[in-house]
ZAZADO-63109 format. One record per residue (C-alpha): z negated, x, y; residue in one letter. Coordinates in steps of 0.02 Angstrom, whole numbers, plus 50000, padded with zeros to 5 digits. Layout:
<rs>
ZXYA/...
</rs>
This chain:
<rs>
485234939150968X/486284933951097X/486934951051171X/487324957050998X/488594939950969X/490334940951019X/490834923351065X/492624917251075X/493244927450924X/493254915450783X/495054912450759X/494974931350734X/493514931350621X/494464917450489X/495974929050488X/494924942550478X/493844937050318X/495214926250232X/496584937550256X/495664953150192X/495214942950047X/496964938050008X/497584954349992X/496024959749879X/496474945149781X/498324952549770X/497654969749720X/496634964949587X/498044953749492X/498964968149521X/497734980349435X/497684966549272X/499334966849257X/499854984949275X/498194993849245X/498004993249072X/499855001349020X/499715013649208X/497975020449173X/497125009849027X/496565016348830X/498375021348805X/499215020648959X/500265037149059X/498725045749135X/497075037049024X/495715031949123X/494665036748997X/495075056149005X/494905056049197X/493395050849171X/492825063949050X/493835078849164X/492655073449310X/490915068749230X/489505077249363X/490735075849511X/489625060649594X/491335047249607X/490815030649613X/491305019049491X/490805005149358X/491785013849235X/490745030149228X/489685022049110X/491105012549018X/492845010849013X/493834999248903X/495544991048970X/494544972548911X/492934978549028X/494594982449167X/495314965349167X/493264956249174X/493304968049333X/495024963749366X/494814942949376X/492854944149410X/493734951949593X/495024939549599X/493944924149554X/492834927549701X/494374933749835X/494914917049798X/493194909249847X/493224919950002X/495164914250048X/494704896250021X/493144900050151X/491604894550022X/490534908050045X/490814909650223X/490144891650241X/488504897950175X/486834908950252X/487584925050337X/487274935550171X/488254923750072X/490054932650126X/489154947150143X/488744948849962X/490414942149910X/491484955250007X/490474968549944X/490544963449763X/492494964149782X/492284981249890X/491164990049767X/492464982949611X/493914987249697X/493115005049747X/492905006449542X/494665003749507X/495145014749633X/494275029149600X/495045031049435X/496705026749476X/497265042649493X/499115044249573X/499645028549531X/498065023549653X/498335038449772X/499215028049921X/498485027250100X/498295007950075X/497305009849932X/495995017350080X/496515003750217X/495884988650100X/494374997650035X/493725001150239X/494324983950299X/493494976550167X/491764984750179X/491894978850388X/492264959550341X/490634958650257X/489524962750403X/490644947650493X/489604931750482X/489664916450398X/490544899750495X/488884893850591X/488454910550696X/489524920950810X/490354935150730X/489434954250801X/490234962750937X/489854980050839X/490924975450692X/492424968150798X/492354984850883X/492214993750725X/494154985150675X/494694989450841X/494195007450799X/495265005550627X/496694999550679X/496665012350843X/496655027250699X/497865017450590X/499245016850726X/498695028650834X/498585043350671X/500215036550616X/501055038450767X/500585057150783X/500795062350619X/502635056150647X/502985067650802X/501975082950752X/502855081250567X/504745080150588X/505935081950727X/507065066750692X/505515059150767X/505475068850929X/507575067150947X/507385048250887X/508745047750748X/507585043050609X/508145027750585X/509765034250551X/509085041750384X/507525029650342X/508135013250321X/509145021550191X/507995033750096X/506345024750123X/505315023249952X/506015004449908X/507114995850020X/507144975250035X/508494965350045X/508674966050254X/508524985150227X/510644988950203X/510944976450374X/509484987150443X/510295002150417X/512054997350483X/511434992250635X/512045002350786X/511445020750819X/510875016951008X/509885002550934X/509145015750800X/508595025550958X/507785011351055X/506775006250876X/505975024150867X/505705023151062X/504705004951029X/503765014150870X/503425029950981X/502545015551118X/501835004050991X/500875017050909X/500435031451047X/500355020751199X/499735001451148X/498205006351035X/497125013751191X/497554992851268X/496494986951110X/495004994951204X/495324985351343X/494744967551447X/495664951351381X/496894944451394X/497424962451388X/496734966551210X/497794951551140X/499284957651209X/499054975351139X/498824967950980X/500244955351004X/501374972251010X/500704979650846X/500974964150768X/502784960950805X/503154977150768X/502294978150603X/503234959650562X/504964970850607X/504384982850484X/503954969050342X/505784964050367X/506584979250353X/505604987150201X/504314984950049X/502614994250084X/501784985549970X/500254979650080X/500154991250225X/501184979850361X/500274963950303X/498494971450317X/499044981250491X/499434964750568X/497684954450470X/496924968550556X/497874968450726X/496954950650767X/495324957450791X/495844959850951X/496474941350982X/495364930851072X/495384912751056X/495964909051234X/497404920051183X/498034908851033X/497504893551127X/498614898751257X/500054899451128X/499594886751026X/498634872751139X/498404861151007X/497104870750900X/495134869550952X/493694878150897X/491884873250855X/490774875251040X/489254886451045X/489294895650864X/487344898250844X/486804917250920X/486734929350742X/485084928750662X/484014942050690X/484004950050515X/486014949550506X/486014961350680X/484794972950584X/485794973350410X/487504974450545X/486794989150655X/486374999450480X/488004996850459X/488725000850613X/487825016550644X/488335023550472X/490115019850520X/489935028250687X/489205045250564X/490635044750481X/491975042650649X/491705059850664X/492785067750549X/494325054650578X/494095057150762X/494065076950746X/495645074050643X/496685063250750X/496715079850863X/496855094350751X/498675102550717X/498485102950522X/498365082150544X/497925073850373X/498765059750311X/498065047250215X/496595055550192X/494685049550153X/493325059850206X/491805052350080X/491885047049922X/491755028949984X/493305026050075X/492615023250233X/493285030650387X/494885037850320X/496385048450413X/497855038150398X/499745038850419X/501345038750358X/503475045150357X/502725062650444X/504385068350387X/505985058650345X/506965062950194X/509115065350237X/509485059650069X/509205046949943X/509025053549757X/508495042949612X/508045047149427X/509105036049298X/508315034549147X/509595030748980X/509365029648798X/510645030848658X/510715029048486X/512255040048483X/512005058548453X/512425067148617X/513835071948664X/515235069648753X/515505052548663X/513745045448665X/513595027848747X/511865030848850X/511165015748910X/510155012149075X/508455006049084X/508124995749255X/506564998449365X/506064980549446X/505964988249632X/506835005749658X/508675006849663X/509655008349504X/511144997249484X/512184999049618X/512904981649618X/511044973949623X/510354968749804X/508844975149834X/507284961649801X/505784960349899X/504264961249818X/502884967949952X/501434964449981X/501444965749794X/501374982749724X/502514990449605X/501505007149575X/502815015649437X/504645010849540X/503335021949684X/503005036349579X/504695035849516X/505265038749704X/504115053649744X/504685059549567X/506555061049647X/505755069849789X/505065083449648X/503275077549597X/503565080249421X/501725075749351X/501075072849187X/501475054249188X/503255054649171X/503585065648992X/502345051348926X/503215037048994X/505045044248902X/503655043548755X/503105026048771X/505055022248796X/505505030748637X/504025021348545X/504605006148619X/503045002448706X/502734983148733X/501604986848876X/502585000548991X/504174989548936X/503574975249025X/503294984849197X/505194986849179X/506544975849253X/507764978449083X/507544986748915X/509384988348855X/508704990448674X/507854973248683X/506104982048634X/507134991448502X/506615011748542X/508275022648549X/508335037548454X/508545048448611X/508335049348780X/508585057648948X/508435059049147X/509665060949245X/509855061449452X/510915053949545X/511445054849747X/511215036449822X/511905029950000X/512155013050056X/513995007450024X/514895001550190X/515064985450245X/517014988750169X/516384995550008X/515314979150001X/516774968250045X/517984975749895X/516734982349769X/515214970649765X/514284987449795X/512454989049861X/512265008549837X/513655020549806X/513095034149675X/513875050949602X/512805062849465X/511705075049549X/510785082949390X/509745081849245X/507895081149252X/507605078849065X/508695084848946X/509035071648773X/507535070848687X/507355063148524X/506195048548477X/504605053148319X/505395066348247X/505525087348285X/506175086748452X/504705089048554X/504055083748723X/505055082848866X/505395094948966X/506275095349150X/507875102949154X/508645112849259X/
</rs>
C-alpha cells in the first residue's frame, strides 16, 4: 500500500526499533537484579501480597497466576535475551510480524513486571517505555517502508511528553513562571551526577536563559514536530539537544535517553544526510504489505480511542502527571519537576553496636546513588535505575510508606539481598544491634569549601525520622519520630 508507506524515514525507524529495545534490555537487567530483594518472596513490599490485595481488579500480568522471584528472573532474561535480538536488528531482518511479535513479547513482559511493581515501579518512565514500546512493533521489518500512522503516532508521544511537561511546570510552581528554578534544582533534584555541582554554580543570568530555552523547547517546538521537513527535523533537533543538556546535568534514570530515541521520529533521512553526507540508505524500501497496514490501522485507531483522555488532560487545570489512563499503559499523561523543592534533605541511615547514648559510635550505611558522604562526588549511573536511592529521596520529601520500617529490618537481619543494593555495609554483612534515621540539611559546598575541605555537600542534623531500634529482640518495629 503505497499511500499508507512513509518513505525516507528509515534512519528514524533503526533508532526507533533498536533504541527502544536497548532500553527494554536495560530495564529488564535491572528488574533481575533489584526485583527479587525490592518486590520478590521476601523483599520490602512482596509481590506476592500485592497480588493477593488486588485479586478481581482485572491488572494485567503473568504473575496473577504465579509468582515466584525464580519465575521473575525467566521473565527477567527471557525480555532481555530477545531486546538483545531486537538491538542487534535479527528480527527486524525477518517478515513484518517477525519484530512485531518480538516487541510485543518484551511489551506484554515488561507490562507484567510493571504492574506489580508497586512504588518502586511507580515512575512516569515506567509508562514512557511501556507506550513506546507497544508503537515500535507496528514499525516494519528492514525490507518495507515503515507506516506513516505509526510515525505520526511517536510524533503524538513525544508532543504530550514535552508539551505535558512543559505545562505542568508553569501551572505547578512559580519559580517556573519567574525563571529561578535552576537556582534550586540542580541542587535538590532526586540524584545529581557528577556535572550537577558545576551545573549549579553556573551564573544566575545563565540559570534564567536555561528555564527560558526549557519554557521554548517544550511549549513552543513540539507544535514544529507536526510540521513539513526539513522543519520537523529541526524541531526535533531542539528537543534533542536539550534533553542531551539535561543527561549532563542529572540522573533520570531513562527518561532523557528515551525522550531523545523518541525525538528522531521526526528526523528524516535528508536531514541526517545533510549532517552526515557520508551515510546512504537502501533505495525504494518495498510499499508495506497489505496485511501489515490492516494489523497497523487496528492499531492505530485504538491509539487514536485512547488520545482522548491525554488530550482532554493536556488542557484541564487539575493537570495529571505521570498518569496512565488504562490498565495498559498506553496513552499516558506525562510530566515532571511541577514544583521545585528549596531544599535538599536526606535520610542517613546508621547502625551501632553501642547502646545509645551520648557515647555510641553509630555508623553510616552508603546508598550507591543519593547523596550521603559529603566528601564523595556524585557518580553517574542513568540510564540505569537505582529504584531504592529514588524512594529514599521522596522519603526525605515525607513519603514515609511501608517499605522503609522493613528495610531497617532487613538491615538489622543483615540481609544479603537488600545489602547488596547498597553502596557500603559498615558491619561487613555483620547486623548491628541497633539502628536509626536520622535527617540531615544538604547544599552544595562552594567552589572555596571544595578547594580547602575536599567537600561535595555541606551537611548539619536536621532530625530524626526513626528513633534506635534494636535488632531480634523486644524493641519493636520502627516507628518515625518526631
Amino acid at each position: 500500500m503505497e499511500l499508507f508507506s512513509a518513505e525516507g524515514y528509515e534512519f528514524a525507524r533503526q533508532v526507533l526499533q533498536r533504541g527502544i529495545a536497548a532500553v527494554f534490555l536495560i530495564g529488564f537487567l535491572n528488574a533481575a537484579a533489584q526485583f527479587p530483594a525490592l518486590l520478590g518472596e521476601n523483599g520490602l513490599l512482596p509481590a506476592p501480597r500485592f497480588l493477593q490485595r488486588t485479586a478481581g481488579r482485572g491488572i494485567p500480568t503473568l504473575f496473577r497466576w504465579h509468582y515466584s522471584d525464580r519465575f521473575l528472573l525467566i521473565v527477567a532474561w527471557t525480555g532481555a535475551a530477545v531486546s538483545a535480538l531486537l538491538v542487534a536488528g535479527v528480527p527486524q531482518s525477518g517478515p513484518w510480524w517477525l519484530p512485531l511479535a518480538a516487541f510485543l513479547l518484551i511489551w506484554g513482559l515488561y507490562l507484567s513486571i510493571v504492574n506489580i511493581g508497586q512504588t518502586f515501579y511507580g515512575f512516569g518512565w515506567e509508562s514512557l517505555l511501556l507506550e513506546a514500546g507497544f508503537l515500535a512493533a507496528f514499525l516494519g521489518s528492514d525490507d518495507v517502508a515503515p507506516p506513516v500512522t505509526v510515525l505520526w503516532l511517536f510524533r503524538w508521544l513525544v508532543f504530550r511528553l514535552e508539551f505535558g511537561a512543559g505545562l505542568i511546570k508553569m501551572r505547578g510552581d512559580k519559580v517556573w513562571r519567574d525563571l529561578t528554578a535552576l537556582y534550586y534544582h540542580h541542587e535538590t533534584q532526586p540524584m545529581p551526577n557528577p556535572a550537577s555541582w558545576f551545573f549549579h554554580h553556573l551564573p544566575r543570568p545563565l540559570h534564567k536563559v536555561e528555564v527560558l530555552g526549557n519554557h521554548f523547547a517544550q511549549l513552543v517546538v513540539p507544535f514544529f514536530l507536526f510540521f513539513p521537513q526539513p522543519v520537523a527535523s529541526v524541531a526535533a533537533a531542539v528537543i534533542i539537544i536539550t534533553q542531551l543538556w539535561l543527561i549532563l546535568s542529572g540522573n533520570f534514570a531513562w527518561l532523557n535517553v528515551l525522550t531523545v530515541l523518541l525525538a528522531f521520529t521526526a528526523v528524516s533521512d535528508s536531514a541526517v544526510q545533510a549532517v552526515l553526507p557520508g551515510i546512504r540508505f537502501a533505495d525504494d524500501p518495498a510499499a508495506v504489505p497489505v496485511a501489515n497496514a490492516v494489523v497497523v490501522l487496528a492499531a492505530t485507531a485504538a491509539m487514536l480511542y485512547w488520545a482522548w483522555a491525554p488530550l482532554k488532560n493536556l488542557f484541564s487545570r487539575n493537570q495529571l502527571m505521570n498518569a496512565s489512563f488504562n490498565r495498559w499503559h498506553l496513552s499516558n499523561a506525562y510530566g515532571a519537576f511541577g514544583s521545585i523543592t528549596r531544599h535538599r534533605n536526606e535520610v542517613v541511615i546508621e547502625g551501632t553496636n553501642d547502646p545509645p547514648g551520648p557515647g555510641a559510635r553509630w555508623r553510616e550505611y552508603g546508598f550507591r546513588g543519593k547523596p550521603g558522604d559529603p566528601r564523595r562526588m556524585p557518580r553517574q549511573f542513568a540510564p540505569y535505575h537505582l529504584r531504592l536511592d529514588w524512594l529514599m529521596w521522596f522519603l526525605a520529601l515525607g513519603s514515609y510508606g511501608a517499605w522503609f520500617p522493613e528495610l531497617l529490618r532487613k538491615l538489622l537481619a543483615g540481609d544479603r539481598r537488600t545489602l547488596r543494593l547498597l553502596r557500603r555495609d559498615p558491619f561487613n554483612g555483620v547486623p548491628p544491634r541497633w539502628i536509626r534515621a536520622r535527617v540531615y540539611r544538604y547544599r552544595y559546598s562552594t567552589p572555596a569549601e571544595l578547594r580547602a575541605e575536599g567537600v561535595w555537600w555541606v551537611r548539619e542534623p536536621a532530625g530524626t525520622l526513626v528513633d534506635p531500634v534494636e535488632g531480634p529482640g523486644p524493641a519493636g518495629a520502627p516507628r518515625p519520630g518526631s
